[in-house]
N, C-alpha and C positions, 0 to 999 in steps of 0.2 A: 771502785766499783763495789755494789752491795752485795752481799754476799746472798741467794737465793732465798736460803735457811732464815735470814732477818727478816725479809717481807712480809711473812701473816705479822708478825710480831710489830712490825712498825705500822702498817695499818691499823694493827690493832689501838696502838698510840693514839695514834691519828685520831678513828673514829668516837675514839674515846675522850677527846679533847673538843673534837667539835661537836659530839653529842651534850657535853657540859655549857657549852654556849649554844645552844640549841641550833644549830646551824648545820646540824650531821644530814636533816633530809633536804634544805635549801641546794647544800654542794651536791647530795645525790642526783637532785633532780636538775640542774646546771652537769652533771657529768653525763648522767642518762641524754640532756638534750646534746650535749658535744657530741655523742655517741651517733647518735641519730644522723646528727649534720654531717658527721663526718664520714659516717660508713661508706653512703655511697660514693664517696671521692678515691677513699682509702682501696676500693676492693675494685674500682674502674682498671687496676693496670696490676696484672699477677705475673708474678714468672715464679718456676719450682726450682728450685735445686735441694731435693732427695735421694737418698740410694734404698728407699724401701718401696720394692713397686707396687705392692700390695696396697699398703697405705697412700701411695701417689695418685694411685688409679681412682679410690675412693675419693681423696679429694676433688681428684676433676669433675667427676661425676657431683660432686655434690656443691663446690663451685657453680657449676655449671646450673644446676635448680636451684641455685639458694643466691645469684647476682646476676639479674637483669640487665644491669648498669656495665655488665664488664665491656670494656671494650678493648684492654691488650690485652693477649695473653700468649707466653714465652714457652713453650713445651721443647724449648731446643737440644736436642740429645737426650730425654729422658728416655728412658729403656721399658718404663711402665707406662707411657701413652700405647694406648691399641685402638686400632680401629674404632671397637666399639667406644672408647672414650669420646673421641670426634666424631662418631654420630650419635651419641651423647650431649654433648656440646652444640652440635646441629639442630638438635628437637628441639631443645632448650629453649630457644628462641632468643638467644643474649643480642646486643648489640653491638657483638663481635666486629670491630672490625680493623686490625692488626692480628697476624695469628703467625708466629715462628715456629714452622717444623722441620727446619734444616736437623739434618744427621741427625734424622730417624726411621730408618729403616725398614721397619714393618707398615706402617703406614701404605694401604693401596690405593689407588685411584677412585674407587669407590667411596670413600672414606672421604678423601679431600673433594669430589664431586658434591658430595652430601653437605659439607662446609658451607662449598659456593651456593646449592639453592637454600640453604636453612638459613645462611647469613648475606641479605641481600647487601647491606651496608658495609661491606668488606671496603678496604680501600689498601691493603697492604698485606700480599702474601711471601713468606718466605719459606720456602720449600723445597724437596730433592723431586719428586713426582713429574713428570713431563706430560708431552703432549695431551692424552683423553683429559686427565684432572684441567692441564692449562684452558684448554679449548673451552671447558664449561664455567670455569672461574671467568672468564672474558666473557662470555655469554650472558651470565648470571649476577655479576655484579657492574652496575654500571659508574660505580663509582670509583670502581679502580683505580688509583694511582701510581701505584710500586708493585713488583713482582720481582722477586728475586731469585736467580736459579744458578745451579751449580756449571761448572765448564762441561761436565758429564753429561747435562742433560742434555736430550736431543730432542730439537723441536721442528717439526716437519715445516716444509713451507706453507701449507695448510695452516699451521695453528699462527705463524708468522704474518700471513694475511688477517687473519682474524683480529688479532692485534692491531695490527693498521686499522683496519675498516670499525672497529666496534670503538677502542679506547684511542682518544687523539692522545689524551694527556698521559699514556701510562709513560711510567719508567721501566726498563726491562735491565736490571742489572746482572752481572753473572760474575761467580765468585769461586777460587779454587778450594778442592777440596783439598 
């Protein structure tokens, strides 16, 4: 493995060697287009694992304005996702549609409500929130296929119908905590 501390230095090398064979801005512009090609594939599927919430929270938010293109994105147990992150995320208008917020806690109904109408393309939620949040995710996203929920959560037979009558194809898994 390279050691940190070597990389300007071997770039240095580098650019230094293909600037001699005049070839320093041909690879630029070949790197510059890999970059381009490849961003939107690369930023389509994010998951966090940080313990700085301060710094998590900014991400999402800016995540969230700056990739159109997302469409997983893993928030599971982060401690810095807050409501306003996810209606953050919601405004956004991504093409959200995979979204993990099992075991997380502050997250309210409201929040994940905002999810379902901001992101009509959802097709996979995984979540602790029950009934109100379920009932308008079914509602609102008609593409739904998976919905996964904790053994804790309690889903009235109201939202259970709903399910039947709106998604033929979902999956409703349910998982211990």
């Amino acid at each position: 493995m390279i050691h940190p501390l070597i990389i300007p230095e071997l770039l240095e090398n580098i650019f230094s060697f293909l600037a001699k064979d005049k070839a320093l801005y041909p690879t630029l512009f070949v790197n510059h287009l890999w970059y381009h090609c490849s961003a939107p594939i690369l930023w389509e599927r994010i998951e966090f694992f940080t313990e700085n919430p301060q710094r998590g929270h900014a991400s999402v938010i800016e995540i969230a304005r700056s990739c159109p293109n997302l469409v997983y994105l893993n928030l599971n147990g982060q401690p810095f996702i807050n409501n306003e992150s996810i209606c953050t995320i919601a405004r956004s208008r991504v093409n959200l549609q995979h979204l993990d917020l099992s075991f997380n806690k502050i997250i309210i109904d409201e929040a994940i409500c905002t999810i379902a109408t901001g992101c009509p393309d959802m097709r996979s939620y995984f979540f602790k929130r029950c009934d109100k949040s379920l009932r308008k995710i079914i509602q609102s996203n008609l593409n739904l296929q998976n919905i996964i929920l904790p053994f804790s959560c309690k889903i009235t037979d109201d939202a259970v119908c709903d399910i039947i009558s709106l998604c033929s194809i979902i999956h409703v898994k349910k998982y211990n905590m």
